[in-house]
C-alpha positions as CSV (number, residue, x, y, z in Angstrom):
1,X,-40.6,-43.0,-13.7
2,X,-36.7,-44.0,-14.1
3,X,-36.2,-47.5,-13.8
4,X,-34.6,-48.9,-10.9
5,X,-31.0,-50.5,-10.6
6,X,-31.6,-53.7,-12.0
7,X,-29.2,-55.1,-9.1
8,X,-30.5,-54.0,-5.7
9,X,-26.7,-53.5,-3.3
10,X,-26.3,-56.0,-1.1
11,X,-27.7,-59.5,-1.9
12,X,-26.5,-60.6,1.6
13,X,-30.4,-58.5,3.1
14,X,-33.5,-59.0,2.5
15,X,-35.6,-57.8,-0.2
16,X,-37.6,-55.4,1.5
17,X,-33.9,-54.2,3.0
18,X,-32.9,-53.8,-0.3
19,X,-35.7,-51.8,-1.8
20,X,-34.9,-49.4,0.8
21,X,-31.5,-49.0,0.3
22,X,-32.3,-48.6,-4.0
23,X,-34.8,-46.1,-2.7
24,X,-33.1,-44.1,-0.2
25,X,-30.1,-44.0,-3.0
26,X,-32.9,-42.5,-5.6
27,X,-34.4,-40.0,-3.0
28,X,-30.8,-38.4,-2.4
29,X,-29.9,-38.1,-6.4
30,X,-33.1,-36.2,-5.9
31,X,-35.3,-38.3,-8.7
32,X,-38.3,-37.2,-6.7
33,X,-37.3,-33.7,-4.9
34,X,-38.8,-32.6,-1.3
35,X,-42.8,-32.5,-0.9
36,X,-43.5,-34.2,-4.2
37,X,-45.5,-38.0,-4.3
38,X,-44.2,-41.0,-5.3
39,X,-45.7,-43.3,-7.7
40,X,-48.0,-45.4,-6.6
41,X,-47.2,-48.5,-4.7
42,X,-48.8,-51.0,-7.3
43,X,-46.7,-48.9,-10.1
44,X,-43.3,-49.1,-7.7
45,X,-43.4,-52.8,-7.2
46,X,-44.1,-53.6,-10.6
47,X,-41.1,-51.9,-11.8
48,X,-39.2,-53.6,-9.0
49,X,-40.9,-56.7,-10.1
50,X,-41.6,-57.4,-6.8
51,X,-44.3,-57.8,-4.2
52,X,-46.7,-54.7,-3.4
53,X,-46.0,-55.8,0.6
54,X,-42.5,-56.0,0.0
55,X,-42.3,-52.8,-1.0
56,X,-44.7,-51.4,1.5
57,X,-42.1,-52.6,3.8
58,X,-39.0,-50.8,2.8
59,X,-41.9,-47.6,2.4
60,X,-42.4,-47.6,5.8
61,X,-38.6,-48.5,6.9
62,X,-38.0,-45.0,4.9
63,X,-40.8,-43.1,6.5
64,X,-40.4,-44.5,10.2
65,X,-36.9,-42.7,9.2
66,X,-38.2,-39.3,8.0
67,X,-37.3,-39.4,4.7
68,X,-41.0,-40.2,3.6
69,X,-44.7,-39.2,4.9
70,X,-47.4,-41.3,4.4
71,X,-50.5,-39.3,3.8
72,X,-54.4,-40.7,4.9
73,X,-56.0,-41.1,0.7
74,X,-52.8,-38.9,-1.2
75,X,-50.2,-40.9,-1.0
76,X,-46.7,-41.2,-0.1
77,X,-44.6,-38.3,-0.1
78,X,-41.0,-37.2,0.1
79,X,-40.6,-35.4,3.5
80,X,-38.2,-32.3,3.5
81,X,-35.5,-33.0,6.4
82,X,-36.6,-30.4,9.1
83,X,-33.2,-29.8,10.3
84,X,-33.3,-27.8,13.6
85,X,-29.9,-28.3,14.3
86,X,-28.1,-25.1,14.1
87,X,-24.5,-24.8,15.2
88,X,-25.9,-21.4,16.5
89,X,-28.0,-23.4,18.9
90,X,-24.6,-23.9,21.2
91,X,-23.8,-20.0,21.8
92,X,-25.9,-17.5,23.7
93,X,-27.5,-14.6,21.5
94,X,-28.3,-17.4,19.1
95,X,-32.3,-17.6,19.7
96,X,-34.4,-14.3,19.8
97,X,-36.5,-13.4,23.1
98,X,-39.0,-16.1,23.8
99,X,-37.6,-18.6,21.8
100,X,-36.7,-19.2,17.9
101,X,-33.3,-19.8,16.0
102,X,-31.8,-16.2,14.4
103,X,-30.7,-15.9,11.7
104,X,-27.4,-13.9,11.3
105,X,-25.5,-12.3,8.7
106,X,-23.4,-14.5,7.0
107,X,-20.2,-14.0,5.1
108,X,-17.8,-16.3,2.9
109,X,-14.2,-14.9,3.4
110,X,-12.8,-17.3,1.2
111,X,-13.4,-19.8,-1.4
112,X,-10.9,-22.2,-3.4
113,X,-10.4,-25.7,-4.7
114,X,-8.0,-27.4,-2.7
115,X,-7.2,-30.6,-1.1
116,X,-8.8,-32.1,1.5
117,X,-6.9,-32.3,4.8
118,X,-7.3,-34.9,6.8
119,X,-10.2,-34.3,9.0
120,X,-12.4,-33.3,6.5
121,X,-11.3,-36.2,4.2
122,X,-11.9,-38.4,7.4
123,X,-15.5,-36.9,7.4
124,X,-16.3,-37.6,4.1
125,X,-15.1,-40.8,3.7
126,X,-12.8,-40.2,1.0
127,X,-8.9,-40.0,0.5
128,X,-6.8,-37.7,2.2
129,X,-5.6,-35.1,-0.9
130,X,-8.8,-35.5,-2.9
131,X,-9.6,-31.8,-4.0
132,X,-12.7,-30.5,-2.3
133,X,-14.2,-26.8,-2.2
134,X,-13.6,-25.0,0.7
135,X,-15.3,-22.0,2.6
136,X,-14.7,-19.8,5.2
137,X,-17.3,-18.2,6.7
138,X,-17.6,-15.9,9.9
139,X,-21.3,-15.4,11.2
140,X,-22.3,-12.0,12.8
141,X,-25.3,-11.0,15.1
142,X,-25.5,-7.7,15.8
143,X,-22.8,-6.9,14.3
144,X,-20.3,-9.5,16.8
145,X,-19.0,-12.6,15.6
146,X,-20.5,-15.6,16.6
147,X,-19.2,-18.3,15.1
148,X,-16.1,-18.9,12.7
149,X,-16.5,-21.8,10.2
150,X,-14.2,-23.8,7.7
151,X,-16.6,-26.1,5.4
152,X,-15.1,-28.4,3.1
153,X,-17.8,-30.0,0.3
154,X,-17.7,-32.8,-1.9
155,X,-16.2,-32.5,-5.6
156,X,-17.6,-32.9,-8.2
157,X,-21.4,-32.4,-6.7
158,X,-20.4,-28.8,-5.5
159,X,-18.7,-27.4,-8.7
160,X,-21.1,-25.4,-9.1
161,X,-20.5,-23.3,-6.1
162,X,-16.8,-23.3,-6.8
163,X,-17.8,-20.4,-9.4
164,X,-20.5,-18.8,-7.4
165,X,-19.5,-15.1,-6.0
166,X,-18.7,-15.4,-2.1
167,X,-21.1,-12.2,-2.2
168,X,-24.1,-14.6,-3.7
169,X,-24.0,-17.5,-1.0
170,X,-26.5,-15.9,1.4
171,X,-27.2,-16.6,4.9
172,X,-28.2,-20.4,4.7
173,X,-26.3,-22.8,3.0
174,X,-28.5,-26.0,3.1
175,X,-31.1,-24.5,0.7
176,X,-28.7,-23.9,-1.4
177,X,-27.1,-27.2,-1.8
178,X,-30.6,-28.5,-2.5
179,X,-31.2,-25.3,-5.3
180,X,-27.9,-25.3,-6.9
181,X,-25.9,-28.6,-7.0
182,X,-29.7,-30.8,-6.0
183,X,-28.6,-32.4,-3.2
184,X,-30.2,-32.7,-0.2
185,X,-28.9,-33.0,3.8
186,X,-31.3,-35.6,5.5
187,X,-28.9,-35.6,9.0
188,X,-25.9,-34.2,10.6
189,X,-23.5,-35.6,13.0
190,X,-22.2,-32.6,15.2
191,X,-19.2,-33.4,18.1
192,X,-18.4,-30.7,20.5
193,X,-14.7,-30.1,21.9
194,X,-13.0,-27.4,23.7
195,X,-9.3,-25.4,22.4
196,X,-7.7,-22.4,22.6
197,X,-7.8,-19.3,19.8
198,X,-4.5,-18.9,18.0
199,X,-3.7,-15.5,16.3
200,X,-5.7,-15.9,13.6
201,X,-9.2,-17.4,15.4
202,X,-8.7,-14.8,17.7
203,X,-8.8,-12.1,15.5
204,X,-11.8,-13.4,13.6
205,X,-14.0,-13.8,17.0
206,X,-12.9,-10.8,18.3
207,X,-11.1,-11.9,21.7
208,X,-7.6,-12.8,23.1
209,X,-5.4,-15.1,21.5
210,X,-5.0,-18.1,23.9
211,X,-8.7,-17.8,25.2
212,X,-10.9,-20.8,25.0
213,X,-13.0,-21.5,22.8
214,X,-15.6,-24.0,21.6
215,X,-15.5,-26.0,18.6
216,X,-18.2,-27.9,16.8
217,X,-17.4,-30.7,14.3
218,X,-20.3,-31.2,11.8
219,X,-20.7,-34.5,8.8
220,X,-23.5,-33.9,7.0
221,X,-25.7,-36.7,5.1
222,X,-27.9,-37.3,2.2
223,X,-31.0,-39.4,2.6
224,X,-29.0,-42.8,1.5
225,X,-26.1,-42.0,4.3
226,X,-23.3,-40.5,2.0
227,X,-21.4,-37.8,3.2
228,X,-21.4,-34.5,1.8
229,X,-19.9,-31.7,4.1
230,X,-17.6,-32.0,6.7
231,X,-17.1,-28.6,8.8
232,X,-15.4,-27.3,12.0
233,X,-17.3,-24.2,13.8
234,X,-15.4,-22.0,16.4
235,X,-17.1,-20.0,19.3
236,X,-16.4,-18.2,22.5
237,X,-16.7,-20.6,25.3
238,X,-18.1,-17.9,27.7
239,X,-21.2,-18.0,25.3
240,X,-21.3,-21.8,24.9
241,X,-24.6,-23.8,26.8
242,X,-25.8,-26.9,26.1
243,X,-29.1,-27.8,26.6
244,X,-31.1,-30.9,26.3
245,X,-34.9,-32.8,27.0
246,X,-34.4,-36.9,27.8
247,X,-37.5,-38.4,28.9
C-alpha cells in the first residue's frame, strides 16, 4: 500500500475530515480502482498513524457518499459510481418501450487541442486559454440525431485520447476515461437552458435554423471533487421532458 501524504490538506478540520479528504484524493488517482477492497482498517490507520475510530469515521463519511461499500465480513470496498444520468434522459426516443436508457450510435466529428473558452474553463476551474481536448460529437437513434455535443477534457489527464482515432471512441465515453487515461467520474452537475439553432446546430439536428432548442450544461467530477469535463449538449425542444420523483 502507497503511503499517504504525510500532510493531510487542511489543518483548519478535523482529523477524521481530513482522512477523508487524503482518501477521496487517493480513490480518484485510482490507487485502488472500482470493486476492489481496501486494506484493512487496522493496516489504514496505522499508516495514517492514527486512530482505528478515526479512520472508521472518514470510512463511513466516504461510503454515506457512495464512493465506498461496506460489506457484512469482506470488507470495505470501492463502489463504481452508478451514474444514471444520461443527457439522453431529457429527449423523447431516449428510453426503449417499458423503460431503460438506449444506447445510440455515437460519432466524434472532430477532435483537436485547443484552448479552452471560457465556459468550459469556467467548468473546470481553470484559466481561460489553458489548452484542453475537445470533441464533437452528434448522437443518432434510429438513424435521427438526438443530441449534438461539444466536450472539452482536462490536459494533461486526457492526452491520451488526443491521439486516439475519432473512429475508436465508441458509444460511451465514461468507461473510457476510467480504461484509458484511469480516471474516474463519481458525479455530474447538469443545468438545463433553452436557445435557438443557428446554421450550423441546425444542420447538425436536422431542423430549421432559428428553432428552439434545448441545451444541457454538464461538469463532471472525480471522487475528491475535481473537475474533469465540462460539456454543452443540444436537442430539439419539441422532444425535451423533464421528469422527476420528490417524496
Amino acid at each position: 500500500m502507497r503511503a499517504p501524504a504525510r500532510t493531510l490538506l487542511d489543518p483548519r478540520l478535523p482529523l477524521h475530515a481530513r482522512l477523508r479528504d487524503d482518501l477521496a484524493r487517493r480513490l480518484a488517482a485510482g490507487e485502488w480502482p472500482p470493486d476492489t477492497a481496501l486494506p484493512s482498517e487496522t493496516a489504514l490507520a496505522a499508516a495514517y498513524g492514527v486512530a482505528v475510530n478515526t479512520l472508521r469515521r472518514a470510512l463511513e463519511q466516504l461510503a454515506r457518499e457512495g464512493l465506498l461499500e461496506r460489506r457484512q465480513g469482506r470488507g470495505t470496498f470501492v463502489r463504481r459510481p452508478a451514474l444514471r444520468g444520461s443527457m439522453l434522459r431529457f429527449f423523447r426516443q431516449a428510453e426503449r418501450e417499458g423503460g431503460g436508457e438506449i444506447v445510440p450510435e455515437s460519432r466524434i466529428l472532430h477532435r483537436a487541442v485547443a484552448a479552452l473558452p471560457a465556459w468550459a474553463a469556467a467548468g473546470l476551474g481553470v484559466a481561460p486559454g489553458l489548452r484542453g481536448l475537445r470533441l464533437d460529437r452528434v448522437r443518432h437513434w434510429g438513424g435521427a440525431p438526438l443530441l449534438v455535443e461539444e466536450i472539452w477534457l482536462r490536459l494533461p489527464d486526457f492526452a491520451r485520447l488526443a491521439r486516439r482515432p475519432p473512429e475508436a471512441f465508441g458509444a460511451l465515453l465514461y468507461p473510457l476515461y476510467e480504461s484509458e487515461c484511469a480516471r474516474v467520474v463519481a458525479r455530474v452537475e447538469d443545468e438545463i437552458t433553452v436557445g435557438r439553432a443557428d446554421a450550423e446546430l441546425a444542420g447538425r439536428l436536422a431542423i430549421a435554423a432559428g428553432e428552439p432548442v434545448v441545451e444541457v450544461g454538464r461538469v463532471a467530477f472525480t471522487a475528491d471533487g475535481v473537475a474533469i469535463e465540462a460539456r454543452r449538449a443540444w436537442g430539439r425542444a419539441d422532444r425535451f421532458r423533464y421528469r422527476a420523483t420528490a417524496t
